[in-house]
BANU-132710 format. One record per residue (C-alpha): x, y, z. Coordinates in steps of 0.1 Angstrom, whole numbers, padded with zeros to 4 digits, always signed. Layout:
N
XYZ
...
//
This chain:
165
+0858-0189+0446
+0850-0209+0416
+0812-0214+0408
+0801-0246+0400
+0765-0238+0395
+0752-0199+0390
+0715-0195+0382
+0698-0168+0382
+0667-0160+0397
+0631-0147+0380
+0620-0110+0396
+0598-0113+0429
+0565-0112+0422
+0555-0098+0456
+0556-0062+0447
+0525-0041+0454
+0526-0030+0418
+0536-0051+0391
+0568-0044+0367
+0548-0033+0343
+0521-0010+0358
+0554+0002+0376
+0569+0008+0343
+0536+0027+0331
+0538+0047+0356
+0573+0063+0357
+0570+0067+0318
+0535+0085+0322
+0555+0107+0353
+0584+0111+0323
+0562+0120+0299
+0543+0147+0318
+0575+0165+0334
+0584+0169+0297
+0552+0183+0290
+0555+0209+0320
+0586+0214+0307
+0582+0224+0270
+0545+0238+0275
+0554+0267+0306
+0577+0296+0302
+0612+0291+0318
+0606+0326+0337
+0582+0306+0356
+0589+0298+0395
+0578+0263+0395
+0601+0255+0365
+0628+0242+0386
+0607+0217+0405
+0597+0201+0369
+0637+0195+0368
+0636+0179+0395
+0603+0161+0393
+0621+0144+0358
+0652+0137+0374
+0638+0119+0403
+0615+0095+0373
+0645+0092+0356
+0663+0080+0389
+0627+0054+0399
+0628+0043+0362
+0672+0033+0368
+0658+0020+0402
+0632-0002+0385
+0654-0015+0356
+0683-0027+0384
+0653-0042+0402
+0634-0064+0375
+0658-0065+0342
+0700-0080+0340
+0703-0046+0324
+0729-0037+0350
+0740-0074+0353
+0723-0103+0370
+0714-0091+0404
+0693-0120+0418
+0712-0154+0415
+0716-0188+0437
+0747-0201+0435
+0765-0236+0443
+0804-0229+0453
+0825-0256+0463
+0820-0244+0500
+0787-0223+0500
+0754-0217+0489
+0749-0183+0481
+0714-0166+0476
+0712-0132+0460
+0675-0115+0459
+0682-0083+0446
+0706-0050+0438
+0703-0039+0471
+0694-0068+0493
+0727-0087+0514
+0736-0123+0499
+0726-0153+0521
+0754-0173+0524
+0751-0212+0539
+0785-0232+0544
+0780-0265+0535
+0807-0278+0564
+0773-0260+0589
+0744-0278+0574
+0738-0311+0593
+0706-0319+0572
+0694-0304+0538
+0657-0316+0525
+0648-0307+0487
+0612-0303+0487
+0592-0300+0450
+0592-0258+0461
+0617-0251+0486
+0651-0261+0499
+0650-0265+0537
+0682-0266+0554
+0690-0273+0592
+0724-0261+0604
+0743-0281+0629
+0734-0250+0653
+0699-0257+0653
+0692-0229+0632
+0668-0238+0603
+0663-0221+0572
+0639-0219+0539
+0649-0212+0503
+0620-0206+0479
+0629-0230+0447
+0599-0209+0432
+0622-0182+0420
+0640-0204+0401
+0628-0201+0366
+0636-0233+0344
+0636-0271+0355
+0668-0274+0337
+0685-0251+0361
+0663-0267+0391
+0678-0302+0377
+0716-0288+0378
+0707-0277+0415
+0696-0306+0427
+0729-0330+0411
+0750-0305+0429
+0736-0306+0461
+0738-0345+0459
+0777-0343+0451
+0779-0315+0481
+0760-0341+0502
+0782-0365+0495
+0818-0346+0500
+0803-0327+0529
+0786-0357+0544
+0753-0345+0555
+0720-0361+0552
+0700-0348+0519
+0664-0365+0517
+0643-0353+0490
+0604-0353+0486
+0574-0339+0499
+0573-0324+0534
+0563-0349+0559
+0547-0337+0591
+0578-0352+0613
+0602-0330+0590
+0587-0298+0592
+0610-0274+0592
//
Protein backbone atom coordinates (compact mmCIF):
# COMPACT_ATOMS: atom_id res chain seq x y z
CA UNK A 1 0.00 0.00 0.00
CA UNK A 2 1.07 3.40 -1.00
CA UNK A 3 2.67 5.67 1.83
CA UNK A 4 1.48 8.97 1.99
CA UNK A 5 3.62 10.01 4.92
CA UNK A 6 6.79 7.79 6.19
CA UNK A 7 8.82 9.34 9.11
CA UNK A 8 11.11 7.93 10.86
CA UNK A 9 11.61 7.73 14.33
CA UNK A 10 14.73 9.01 16.77
CA UNK A 11 16.26 5.77 18.86
CA UNK A 12 14.54 5.15 22.38
CA UNK A 13 16.20 6.73 24.81
CA UNK A 14 15.03 4.36 27.60
CA UNK A 15 17.84 2.00 27.45
CA UNK A 16 19.68 1.27 30.66
CA UNK A 17 22.87 2.18 28.92
CA UNK A 18 23.10 4.74 26.47
CA UNK A 19 24.25 4.23 22.62
CA UNK A 20 27.27 5.35 23.20
CA UNK A 21 28.51 3.87 26.62
CA UNK A 22 26.96 0.76 24.70
CA UNK A 23 29.19 1.34 21.84
CA UNK A 24 32.26 1.76 24.30
CA UNK A 25 31.76 -1.11 25.60
CA UNK A 26 31.45 -3.76 22.81
CA UNK A 27 34.60 -2.00 21.22
CA UNK A 28 36.63 -2.17 24.55
CA UNK A 29 35.15 -6.26 24.62
CA UNK A 30 36.53 -6.18 20.68
CA UNK A 31 39.52 -4.81 21.48
CA UNK A 32 40.49 -7.04 24.41
CA UNK A 33 39.41 -10.50 22.61
CA UNK A 34 42.02 -9.35 20.00
CA UNK A 35 44.48 -8.78 22.54
CA UNK A 36 43.87 -12.37 24.10
CA UNK A 37 44.03 -13.34 20.84
CA UNK A 38 47.43 -12.05 19.48
CA UNK A 39 49.23 -12.00 23.00
CA UNK A 40 48.51 -16.12 24.11
CA UNK A 41 49.82 -19.05 22.26
CA UNK A 42 47.34 -20.84 20.01
CA UNK A 43 48.37 -24.22 21.85
CA UNK A 44 46.50 -22.75 24.64
CA UNK A 45 43.06 -24.37 25.83
CA UNK A 46 41.22 -21.28 26.47
CA UNK A 47 42.14 -20.01 22.89
CA UNK A 48 38.90 -21.15 21.50
CA UNK A 49 36.67 -19.33 23.99
CA UNK A 50 38.58 -15.94 22.84
CA UNK A 51 36.87 -16.93 19.26
CA UNK A 52 34.08 -17.05 20.55
CA UNK A 53 34.11 -14.25 23.04
CA UNK A 54 34.94 -11.93 19.68
CA UNK A 55 32.38 -13.37 17.67
CA UNK A 56 29.65 -12.90 20.12
CA UNK A 57 30.98 -8.64 20.34
CA UNK A 58 30.99 -8.73 16.92
CA UNK A 59 27.32 -10.15 16.91
CA UNK A 60 26.17 -7.26 20.15
CA UNK A 61 28.10 -4.60 18.09
CA UNK A 62 25.57 -5.85 14.56
CA UNK A 63 22.81 -5.98 17.34
CA UNK A 64 23.52 -2.49 18.50
CA UNK A 65 23.96 -0.83 15.01
CA UNK A 66 20.38 -2.45 13.75
CA UNK A 67 19.08 -1.06 17.09
CA UNK A 68 20.26 2.73 17.06
CA UNK A 69 21.75 3.57 13.40
CA UNK A 70 19.54 3.15 9.54
CA UNK A 71 22.71 1.28 8.85
CA UNK A 72 20.52 -1.74 7.99
CA UNK A 73 17.68 0.53 6.73
CA UNK A 74 15.22 2.49 8.73
CA UNK A 75 13.87 0.29 11.35
CA UNK A 76 11.76 2.62 13.59
CA UNK A 77 9.16 4.62 11.44
CA UNK A 78 5.37 5.94 11.79
CA UNK A 79 3.63 5.85 8.87
CA UNK A 80 0.34 7.41 7.33
CA UNK A 81 -1.19 4.91 4.58
CA UNK A 82 -4.34 5.68 2.96
CA UNK A 83 -6.02 3.03 5.38
CA UNK A 84 -3.60 2.69 8.44
CA UNK A 85 -1.35 4.12 10.84
CA UNK A 86 1.52 2.12 11.18
CA UNK A 87 4.10 2.34 14.14
CA UNK A 88 7.39 0.61 13.86
CA UNK A 89 9.70 0.82 17.19
CA UNK A 90 12.42 -1.28 16.32
CA UNK A 91 14.28 -4.31 14.19
CA UNK A 92 12.73 -6.72 16.24
CA UNK A 93 9.69 -5.25 17.82
CA UNK A 94 5.93 -6.11 15.80
CA UNK A 95 4.45 -2.99 13.90
CA UNK A 96 1.30 -1.36 15.49
CA UNK A 97 -1.12 -1.09 13.04
CA UNK A 98 -4.49 1.32 13.56
CA UNK A 99 -7.20 1.30 10.73
CA UNK A 100 -8.45 4.45 10.33
CA UNK A 101 -12.26 2.93 9.35
CA UNK A 102 -11.69 1.60 13.73
CA UNK A 103 -10.90 4.89 15.22
CA UNK A 104 -14.08 6.65 16.35
CA UNK A 105 -12.09 9.61 17.96
CA UNK A 106 -8.33 10.62 17.46
CA UNK A 107 -6.96 13.67 19.89
CA UNK A 108 -3.42 15.30 18.85
CA UNK A 109 -1.99 16.38 21.97
CA UNK A 110 1.51 18.73 21.85
CA UNK A 111 3.31 14.98 22.87
CA UNK A 112 1.23 12.26 22.07
CA UNK A 113 -1.39 10.99 19.69
CA UNK A 114 -4.33 9.42 21.65
CA UNK A 115 -6.66 7.40 19.71
CA UNK A 116 -10.04 5.63 20.85
CA UNK A 117 -11.21 2.80 18.62
CA UNK A 118 -14.93 2.36 18.01
CA UNK A 119 -14.32 -0.86 20.33
CA UNK A 120 -13.63 1.09 23.27
CA UNK A 121 -10.13 0.22 23.11
CA UNK A 122 -7.88 3.33 23.62
CA UNK A 123 -4.44 3.73 22.74
CA UNK A 124 -1.26 6.21 23.18
CA UNK A 125 1.41 7.13 20.54
CA UNK A 126 4.44 8.94 21.93
CA UNK A 127 4.91 12.10 19.28
CA UNK A 128 8.24 12.34 21.37
CA UNK A 129 10.07 10.01 19.15
CA UNK A 130 9.45 11.97 16.36
CA UNK A 131 12.49 13.97 15.68
CA UNK A 132 11.71 17.20 13.56
CA UNK A 133 8.54 19.57 13.68
CA UNK A 134 8.57 19.45 9.99
CA UNK A 135 7.78 15.89 9.94
CA UNK A 136 5.38 16.43 13.17
CA UNK A 137 3.72 19.24 10.87
CA UNK A 138 3.21 16.62 7.80
CA UNK A 139 1.64 14.33 10.53
CA UNK A 140 -0.71 16.32 11.71
CA UNK A 141 -2.17 17.73 7.86
CA UNK A 142 -2.58 14.01 7.21
CA UNK A 143 -4.38 13.12 10.01
CA UNK A 144 -6.81 16.04 9.30
CA UNK A 145 -7.32 14.80 5.59
CA UNK A 146 -7.78 11.07 7.15
CA UNK A 147 -10.26 12.78 9.59
CA UNK A 148 -11.98 14.07 7.08
CA UNK A 149 -12.40 10.98 4.47
CA UNK A 150 -12.74 8.64 7.34
CA UNK A 151 -15.14 10.86 9.30
CA UNK A 152 -14.02 10.67 12.80
CA UNK A 153 -13.79 13.34 15.30
CA UNK A 154 -9.93 14.83 15.53
CA UNK A 155 -9.74 17.60 18.40
CA UNK A 156 -6.35 18.86 18.90
CA UNK A 157 -4.83 20.58 22.13
CA UNK A 158 -3.83 20.05 25.46
CA UNK A 159 -5.31 17.16 27.47
CA UNK A 160 -8.37 18.17 29.29
CA UNK A 161 -9.32 16.20 32.38
CA UNK A 162 -12.83 15.10 30.63
CA UNK A 163 -10.55 13.63 27.70
CA UNK A 164 -8.22 11.65 29.38
CA UNK A 165 -7.46 8.92 27.74
Amino acid sequence: MKSLVRVGLRPSRNARLSFGVQLALVFFWIIYALFLLFTESPTNDSHFFHYVFLTFAVGYLLYILAQNTPVFGTQSYFEITPDYIVLKRGHFKPKTIFSFEEVAELHIAPLSLRLLLKNGERHTIDLKIISRRKNLKKIKEQLHIMALKFDFDLTEGPVSANNSY
